[in-house]
C-alpha positions as CSV (number, residue, x, y, z in Angstrom):
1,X,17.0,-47.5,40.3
2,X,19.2,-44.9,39.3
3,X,19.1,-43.8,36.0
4,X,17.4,-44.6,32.6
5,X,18.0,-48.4,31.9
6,X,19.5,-47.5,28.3
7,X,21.0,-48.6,26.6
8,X,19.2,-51.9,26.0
9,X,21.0,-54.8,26.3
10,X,21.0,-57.1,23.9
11,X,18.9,-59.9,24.1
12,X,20.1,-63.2,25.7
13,X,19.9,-66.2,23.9
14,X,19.6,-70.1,25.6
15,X,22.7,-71.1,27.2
16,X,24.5,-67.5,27.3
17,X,25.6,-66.3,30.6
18,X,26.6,-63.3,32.0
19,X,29.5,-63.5,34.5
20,X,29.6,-60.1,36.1
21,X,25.4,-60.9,37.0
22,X,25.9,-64.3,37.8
23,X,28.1,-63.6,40.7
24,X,26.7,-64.1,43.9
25,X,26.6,-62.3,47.6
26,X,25.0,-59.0,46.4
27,X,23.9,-57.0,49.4
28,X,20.4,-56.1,49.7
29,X,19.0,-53.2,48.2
30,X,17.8,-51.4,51.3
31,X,15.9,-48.2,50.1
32,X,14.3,-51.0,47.9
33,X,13.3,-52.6,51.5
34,X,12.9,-49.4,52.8
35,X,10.3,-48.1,50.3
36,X,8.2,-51.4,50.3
37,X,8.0,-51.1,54.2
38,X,7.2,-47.6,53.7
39,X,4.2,-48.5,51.0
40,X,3.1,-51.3,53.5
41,X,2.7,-48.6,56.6
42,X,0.6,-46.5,53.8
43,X,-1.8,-49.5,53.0
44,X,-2.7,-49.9,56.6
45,X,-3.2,-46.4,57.0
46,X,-5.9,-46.5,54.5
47,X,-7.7,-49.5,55.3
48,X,-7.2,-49.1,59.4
49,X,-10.5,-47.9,60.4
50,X,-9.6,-44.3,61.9
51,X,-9.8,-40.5,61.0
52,X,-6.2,-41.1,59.7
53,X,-7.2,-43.3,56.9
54,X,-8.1,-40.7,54.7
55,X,-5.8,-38.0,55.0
56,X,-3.1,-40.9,55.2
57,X,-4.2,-42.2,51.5
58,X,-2.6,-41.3,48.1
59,X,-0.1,-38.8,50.1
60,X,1.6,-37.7,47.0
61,X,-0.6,-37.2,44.5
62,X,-3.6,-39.1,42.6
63,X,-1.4,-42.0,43.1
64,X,-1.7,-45.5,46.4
65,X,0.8,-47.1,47.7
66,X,-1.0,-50.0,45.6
67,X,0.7,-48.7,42.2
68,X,4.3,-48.4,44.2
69,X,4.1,-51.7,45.9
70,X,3.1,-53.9,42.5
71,X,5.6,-51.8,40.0
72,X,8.3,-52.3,42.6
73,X,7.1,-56.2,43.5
74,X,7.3,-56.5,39.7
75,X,11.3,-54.3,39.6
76,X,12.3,-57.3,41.9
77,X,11.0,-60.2,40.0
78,X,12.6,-58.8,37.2
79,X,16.1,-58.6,38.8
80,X,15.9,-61.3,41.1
81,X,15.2,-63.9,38.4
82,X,17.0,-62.9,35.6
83,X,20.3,-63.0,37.3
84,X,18.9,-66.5,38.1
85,X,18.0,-67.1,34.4
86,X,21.6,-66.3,34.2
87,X,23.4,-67.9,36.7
88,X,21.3,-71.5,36.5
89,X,19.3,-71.2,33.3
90,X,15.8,-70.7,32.2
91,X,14.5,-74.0,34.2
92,X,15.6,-72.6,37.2
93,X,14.3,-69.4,36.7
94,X,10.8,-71.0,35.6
95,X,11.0,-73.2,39.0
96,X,11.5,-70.1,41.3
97,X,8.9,-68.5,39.5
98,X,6.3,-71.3,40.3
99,X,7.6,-71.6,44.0
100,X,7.0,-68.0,44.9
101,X,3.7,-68.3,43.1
102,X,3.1,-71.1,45.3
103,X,3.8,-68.8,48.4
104,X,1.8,-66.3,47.9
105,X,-0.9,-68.7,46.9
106,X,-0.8,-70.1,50.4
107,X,-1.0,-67.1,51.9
108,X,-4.2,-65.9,50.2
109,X,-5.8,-69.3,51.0
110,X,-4.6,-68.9,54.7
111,X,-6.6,-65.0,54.6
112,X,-9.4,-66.6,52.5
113,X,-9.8,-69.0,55.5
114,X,-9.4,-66.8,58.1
115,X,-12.1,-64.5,56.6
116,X,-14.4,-67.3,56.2
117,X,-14.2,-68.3,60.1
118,X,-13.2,-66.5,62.5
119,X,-14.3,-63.3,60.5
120,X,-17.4,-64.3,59.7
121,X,-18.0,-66.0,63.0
122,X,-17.8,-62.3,64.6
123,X,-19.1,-60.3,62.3
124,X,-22.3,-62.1,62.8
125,X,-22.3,-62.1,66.7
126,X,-21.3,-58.7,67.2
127,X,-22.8,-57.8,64.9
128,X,-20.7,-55.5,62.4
129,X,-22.5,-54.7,59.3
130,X,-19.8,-53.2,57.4
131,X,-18.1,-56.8,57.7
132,X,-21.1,-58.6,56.4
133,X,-21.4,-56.1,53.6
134,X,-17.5,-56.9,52.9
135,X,-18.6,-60.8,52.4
136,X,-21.8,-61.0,51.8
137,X,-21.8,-63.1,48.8
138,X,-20.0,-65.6,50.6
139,X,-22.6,-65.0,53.3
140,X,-25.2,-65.9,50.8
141,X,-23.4,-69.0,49.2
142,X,-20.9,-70.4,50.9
143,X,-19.6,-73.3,49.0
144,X,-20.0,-71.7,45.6
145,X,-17.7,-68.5,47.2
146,X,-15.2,-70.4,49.4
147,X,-14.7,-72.8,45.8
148,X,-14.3,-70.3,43.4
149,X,-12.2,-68.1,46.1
150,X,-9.9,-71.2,46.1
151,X,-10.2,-70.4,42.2
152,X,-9.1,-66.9,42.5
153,X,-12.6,-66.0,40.5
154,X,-14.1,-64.6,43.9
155,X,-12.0,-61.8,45.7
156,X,-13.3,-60.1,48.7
157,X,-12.9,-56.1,49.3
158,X,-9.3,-56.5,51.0
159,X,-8.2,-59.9,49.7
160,X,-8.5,-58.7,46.2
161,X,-4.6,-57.8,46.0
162,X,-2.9,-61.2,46.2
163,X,-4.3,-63.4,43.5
164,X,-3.4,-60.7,40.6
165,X,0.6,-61.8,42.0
166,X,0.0,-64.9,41.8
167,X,-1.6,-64.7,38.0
168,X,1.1,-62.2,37.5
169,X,3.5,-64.8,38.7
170,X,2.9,-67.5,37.2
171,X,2.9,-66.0,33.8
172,X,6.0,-63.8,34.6
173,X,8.6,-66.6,33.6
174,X,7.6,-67.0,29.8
175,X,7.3,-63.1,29.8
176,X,11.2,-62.7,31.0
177,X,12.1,-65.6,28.5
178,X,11.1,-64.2,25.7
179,X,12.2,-60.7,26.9
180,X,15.4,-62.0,27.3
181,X,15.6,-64.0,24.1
182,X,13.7,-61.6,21.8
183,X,13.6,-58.2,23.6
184,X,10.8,-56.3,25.3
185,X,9.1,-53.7,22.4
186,X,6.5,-56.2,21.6
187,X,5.2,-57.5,25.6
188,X,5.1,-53.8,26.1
189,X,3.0,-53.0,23.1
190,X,0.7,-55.9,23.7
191,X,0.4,-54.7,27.3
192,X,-0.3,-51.3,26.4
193,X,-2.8,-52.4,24.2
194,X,-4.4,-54.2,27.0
195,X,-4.2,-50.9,29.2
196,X,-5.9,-49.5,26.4
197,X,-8.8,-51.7,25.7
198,X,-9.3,-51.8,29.8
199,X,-10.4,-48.2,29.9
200,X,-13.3,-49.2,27.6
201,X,-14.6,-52.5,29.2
202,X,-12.3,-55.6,28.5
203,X,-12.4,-57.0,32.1
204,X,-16.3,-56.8,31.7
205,X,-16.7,-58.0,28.3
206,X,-14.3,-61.0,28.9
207,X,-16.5,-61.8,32.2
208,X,-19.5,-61.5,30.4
209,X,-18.7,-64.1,27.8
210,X,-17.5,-66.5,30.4
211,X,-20.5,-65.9,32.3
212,X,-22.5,-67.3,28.6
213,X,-20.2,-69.9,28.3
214,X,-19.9,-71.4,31.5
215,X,-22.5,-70.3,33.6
216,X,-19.8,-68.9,36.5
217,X,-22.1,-68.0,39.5
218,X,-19.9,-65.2,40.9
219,X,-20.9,-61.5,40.0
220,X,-18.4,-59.6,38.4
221,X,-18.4,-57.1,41.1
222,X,-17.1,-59.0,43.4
223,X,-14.3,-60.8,41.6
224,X,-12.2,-57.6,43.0
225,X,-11.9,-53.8,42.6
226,X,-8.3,-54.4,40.7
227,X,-8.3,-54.9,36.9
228,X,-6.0,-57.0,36.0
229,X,-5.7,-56.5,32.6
230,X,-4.6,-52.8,33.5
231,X,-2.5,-52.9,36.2
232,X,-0.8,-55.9,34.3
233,X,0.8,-52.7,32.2
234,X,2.3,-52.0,36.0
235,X,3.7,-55.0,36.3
236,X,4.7,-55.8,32.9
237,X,7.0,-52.4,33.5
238,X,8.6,-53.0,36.5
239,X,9.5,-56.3,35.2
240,X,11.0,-55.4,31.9
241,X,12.8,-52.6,34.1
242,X,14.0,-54.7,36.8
243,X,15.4,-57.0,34.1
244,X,16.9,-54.3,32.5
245,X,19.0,-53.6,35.2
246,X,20.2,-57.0,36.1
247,X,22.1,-56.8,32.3
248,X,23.0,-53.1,32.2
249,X,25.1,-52.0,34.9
250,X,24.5,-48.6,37.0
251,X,27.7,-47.0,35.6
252,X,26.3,-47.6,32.2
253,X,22.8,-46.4,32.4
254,X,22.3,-42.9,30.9
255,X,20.6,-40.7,32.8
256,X,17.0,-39.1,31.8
257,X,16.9,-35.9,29.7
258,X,16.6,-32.8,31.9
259,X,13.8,-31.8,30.2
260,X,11.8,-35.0,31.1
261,X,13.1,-34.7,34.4
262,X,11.6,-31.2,34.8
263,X,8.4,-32.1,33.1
264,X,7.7,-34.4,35.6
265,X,8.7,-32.4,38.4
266,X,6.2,-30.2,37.0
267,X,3.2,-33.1,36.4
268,X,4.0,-34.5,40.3
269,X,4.5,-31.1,41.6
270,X,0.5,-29.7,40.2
271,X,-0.6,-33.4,41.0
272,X,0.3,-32.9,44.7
273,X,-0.9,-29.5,45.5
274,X,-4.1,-31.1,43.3
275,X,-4.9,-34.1,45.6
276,X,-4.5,-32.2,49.1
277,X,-6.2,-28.9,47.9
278,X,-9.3,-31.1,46.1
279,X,-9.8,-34.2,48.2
280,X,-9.0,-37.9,47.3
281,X,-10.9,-37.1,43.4
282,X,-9.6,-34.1,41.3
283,X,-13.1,-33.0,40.6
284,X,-16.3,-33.4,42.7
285,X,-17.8,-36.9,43.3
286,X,-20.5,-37.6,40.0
287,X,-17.7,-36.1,37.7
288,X,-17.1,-38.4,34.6
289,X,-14.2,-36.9,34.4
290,X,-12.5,-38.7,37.6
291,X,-12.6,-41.5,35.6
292,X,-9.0,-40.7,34.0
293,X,-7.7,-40.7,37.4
294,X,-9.7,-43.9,38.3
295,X,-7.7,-46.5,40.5
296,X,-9.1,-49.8,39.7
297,X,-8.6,-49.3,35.7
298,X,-5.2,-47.5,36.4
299,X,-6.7,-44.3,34.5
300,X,-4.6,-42.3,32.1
301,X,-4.0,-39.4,34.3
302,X,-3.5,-41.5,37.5
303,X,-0.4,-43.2,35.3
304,X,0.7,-40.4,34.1
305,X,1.0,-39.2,38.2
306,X,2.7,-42.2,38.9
307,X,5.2,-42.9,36.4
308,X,6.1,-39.0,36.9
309,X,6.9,-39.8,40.2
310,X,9.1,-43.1,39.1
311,X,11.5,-40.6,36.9
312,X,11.8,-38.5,40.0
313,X,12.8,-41.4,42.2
314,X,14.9,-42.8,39.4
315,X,16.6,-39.9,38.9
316,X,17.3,-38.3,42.4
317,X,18.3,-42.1,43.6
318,X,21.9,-40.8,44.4
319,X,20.6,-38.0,46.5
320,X,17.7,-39.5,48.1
321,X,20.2,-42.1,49.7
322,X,22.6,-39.6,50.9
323,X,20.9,-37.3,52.1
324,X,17.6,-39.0,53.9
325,X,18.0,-40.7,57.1
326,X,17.6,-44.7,57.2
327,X,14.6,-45.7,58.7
328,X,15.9,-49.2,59.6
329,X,11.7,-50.2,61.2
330,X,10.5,-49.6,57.6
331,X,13.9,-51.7,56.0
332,X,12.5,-54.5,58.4
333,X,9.6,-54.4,57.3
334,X,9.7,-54.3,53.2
335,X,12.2,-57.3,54.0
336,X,9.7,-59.4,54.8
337,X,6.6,-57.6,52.8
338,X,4.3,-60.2,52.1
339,X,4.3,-61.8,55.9
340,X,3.6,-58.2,57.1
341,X,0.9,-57.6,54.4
342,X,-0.6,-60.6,55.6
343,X,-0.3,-59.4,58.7
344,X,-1.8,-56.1,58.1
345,X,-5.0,-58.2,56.5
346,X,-5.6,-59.9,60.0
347,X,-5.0,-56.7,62.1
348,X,-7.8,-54.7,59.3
349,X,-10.3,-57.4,59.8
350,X,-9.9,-58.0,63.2
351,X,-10.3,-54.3,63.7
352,X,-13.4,-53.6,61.7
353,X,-15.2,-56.1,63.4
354,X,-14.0,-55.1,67.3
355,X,-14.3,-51.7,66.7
356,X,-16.0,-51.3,63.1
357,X,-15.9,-48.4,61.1
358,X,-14.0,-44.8,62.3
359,X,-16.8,-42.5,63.7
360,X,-16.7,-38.9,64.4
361,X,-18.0,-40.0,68.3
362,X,-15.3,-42.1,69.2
363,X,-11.7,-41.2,70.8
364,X,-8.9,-39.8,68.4
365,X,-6.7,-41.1,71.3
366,X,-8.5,-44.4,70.8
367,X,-7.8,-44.3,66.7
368,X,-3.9,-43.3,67.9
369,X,-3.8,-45.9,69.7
370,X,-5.0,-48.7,67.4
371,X,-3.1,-47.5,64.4
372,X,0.5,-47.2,67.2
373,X,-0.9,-50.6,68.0
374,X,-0.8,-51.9,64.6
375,X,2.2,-50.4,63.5
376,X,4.2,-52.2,66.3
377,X,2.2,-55.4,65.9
378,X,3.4,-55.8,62.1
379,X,7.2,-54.4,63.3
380,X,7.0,-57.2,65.1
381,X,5.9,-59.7,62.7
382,X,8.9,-58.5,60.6
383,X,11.7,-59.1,63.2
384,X,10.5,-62.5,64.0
385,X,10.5,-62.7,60.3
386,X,14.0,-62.2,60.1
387,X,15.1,-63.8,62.8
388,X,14.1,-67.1,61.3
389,X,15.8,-66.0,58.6
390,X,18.4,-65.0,59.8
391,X,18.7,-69.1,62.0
392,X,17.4,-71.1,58.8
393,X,20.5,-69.5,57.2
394,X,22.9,-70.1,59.5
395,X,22.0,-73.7,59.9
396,X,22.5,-73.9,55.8
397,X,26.3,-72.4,56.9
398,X,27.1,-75.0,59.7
399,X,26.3,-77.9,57.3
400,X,29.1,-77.7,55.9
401,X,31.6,-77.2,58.8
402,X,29.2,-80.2,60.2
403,X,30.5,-82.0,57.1
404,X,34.4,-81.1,57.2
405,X,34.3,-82.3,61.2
406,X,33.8,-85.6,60.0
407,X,36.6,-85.5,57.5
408,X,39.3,-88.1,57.9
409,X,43.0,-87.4,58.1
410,X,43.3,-86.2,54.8
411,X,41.5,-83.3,55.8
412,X,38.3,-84.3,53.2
413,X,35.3,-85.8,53.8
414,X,34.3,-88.6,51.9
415,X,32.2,-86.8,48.8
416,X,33.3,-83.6,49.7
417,X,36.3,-83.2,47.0
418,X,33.8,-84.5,44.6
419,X,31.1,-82.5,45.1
420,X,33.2,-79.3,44.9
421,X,34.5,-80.5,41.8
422,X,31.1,-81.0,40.5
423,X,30.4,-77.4,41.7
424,X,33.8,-75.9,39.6
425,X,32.0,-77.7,36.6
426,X,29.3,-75.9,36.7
427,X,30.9,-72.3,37.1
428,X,31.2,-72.2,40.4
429,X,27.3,-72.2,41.1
């Protein structure tokens, strides 16, 4: 992410394909990987409980590694599946929308059951009450939480994150169509609207009526901390930038003005010093003010933080690459983000209800060692990660050579010549 994504390109319309983006065999982006493993190490800094979690959290400024890791989650939708729109078409993009989706779906069904058992189970025995606050409405009514968990109304503290992808997901696909098709400058006006009317109440308001209407059980506390309907202006970016940059090539991206660039030098620069002189809140705890710098409704001044910090990133991409050191642990890790984050969810839970909240009394070489611990636990989780990667595709590459071994003396299998001619038909897909 290099430069400013102007110009636009123009709108694509059905059937049109780009060559130069349909081409496959791109190499990964690794400071992509590299920054998602990096935002991942952050999240389980803050939610470990130990003395590091709060000096670990919001590091460089009034801004989480929750606002990086869905803006870039979103910048890779956006490229991945445009090139796909372009390569295979919108159905194919659509479909690969819905299967990721269905991914991470599972995976917040497999925490949602693991919370519900084995978390409760021992939060109960123990007994830790900062685990039973954590789930007490399920605690209170089971079937009515574990149901409308399964509905994504219900979202624990911790388990809140996941179901905002998948809604974010599965409405992404008719979002990059008609991006594609029609351009982007009215989805980002109705999502800044939507920002907007989130500072003043929409979540609640919308809750409220469904609430009258239906009668939905579930308190609107504890359908999660994250509102959707602002940090869908997050995603909604990311996107729109992501598929920006699948059309426009890096070459042909201007860069930003060097007066914005200084201005936010300036904005992150103040917000920095801010955060570690102050505390996690600009102003003292009771402040209305905090509000614009409020995490769950994305605040004004928190975004203004963040995306200061994006033009920084975007700008110095060149440099940043050249001059830091890889850090091929953390390129492991953001390849394989949403096992680890899963991962990190078990190893959080598990740890709050073995050891339960950090406490002034108890070892800082026992905190050390549980956050080394779980560090190397979710390292690990990425390598064997990638090595079943790395052996599903490598069986995908003998299949053919399988194939050719059985060819007869002509040197073709039977259906082989015709299936590659069916794949020249189609543009060598």
């Amino acid at each position: 992410m290099a430069a400013n994504p102007s110009p636009p390109a123009a709108p694509l319309h059905s059937g049109v394909r780009t060559p130069a983006a349909a081409k496959a065999g791109r190499p990964r982006m690794w400071e992509l990987d590299a920054v998602r493993g990096l935002m991942l190490v952050l999240m389980l800094s803050t939610h470990l409980p130990t003395k590091f979690a709060i000096p670990a959290s919001q590091p460089f400024g009034f801004v989480s590694a929750a606002e990086g890791f869905v803006m870039l989650s979103a910048y890779m939708a956006g490229l991945v599946y445009t090139r796909r729109y372009m390569r295979d078409g919108i159905a194919a993009m659509h479909k690969a929308f819905l299967r990721r989706a269905l991914v991470v779906y599972a995976c917040q069904a497999a925490c949602l059951l693991f919370l519900f058992t084995l978390i409760a189970v021992l939060g109960l025995a123990i007994p830790q009450p900062d685990v039973q606050h954590l789930m007490w409405y399920y605690l209170q009514q089971p079937t009515t939480a574990f149901l409308s968990a399964l509905a994504l109304i219900y979202n624990p503290p911790l388990l809140d994150i996941l179901p905002i992808y998948v809604m974010f997901m599965l409405i992404s696909p008719w979002v990059l169509s008609i991006g594609l098709r029609h351009g982007w400058r009215a989805i980002l006006a109705i999502s800044g609207l939507l920002w907007f009317a989130t500072q003043f109440g929409l979540s609640q308001s919308l809750y409220s009526w469904l609430v009258d209407l239906t009668g939905l059980p579930v308190p609107f506390s504890e359908t999660g901390a994250f509102e959707t309907f602002g940090w869908q202006l997050l995603w909604i970016f990311g996107l729109w930038l992501g598929s920006t940059h699948a059309r426009v090539p890096p070459e042909q991206r201007r860069p930003f003005p060097r007066l914005l660039v200084l201005g936010a030098a300036v904005i992150a620069g103040t917000f920095l010093v801010w955060r570690h002189l102050t505390g996690q809140a600009p102003f003292p705890d009771g402040d209305p003010i905090n509000f614009l710098w409020d995490k769950w409704h994305l605040g004004p001044m928190r975004l203004l933080n963040f995306f200061s910090l994006v033009i920084l990133a975007m700008h110095y991409d060149g440099a940043l690459k050249r001059y830091l050191p890889r850090l091929p642990f953390l390129e492991t890790m953001g390849q394989s983000s949403l096992s680890v984050f899963c991962a990190h969810l078990v190893v959080v839970l598990l740890a709050l209800c073995v050891v339960g909240v950090a406490t002034p009394a108890r070892s800082s070489w026992l905190d050390a060692a549980l956050y080394i611990g779980s560090v190397t636990l979710l390292y690990g989780v990425a390598v064997i990660m990638r090595s079943g990667k790395a052996a599903a595709t490598s069986r995908q590459q003998a299949r053919p050579a399988t194939v050719l071994a059985g060819a007869g003396p002509g040197g073709t299998a039977p259906g082989v010549r015709a299936a590659g001619e069916r794949g020249a038909n189609r543009g060598g897909r």
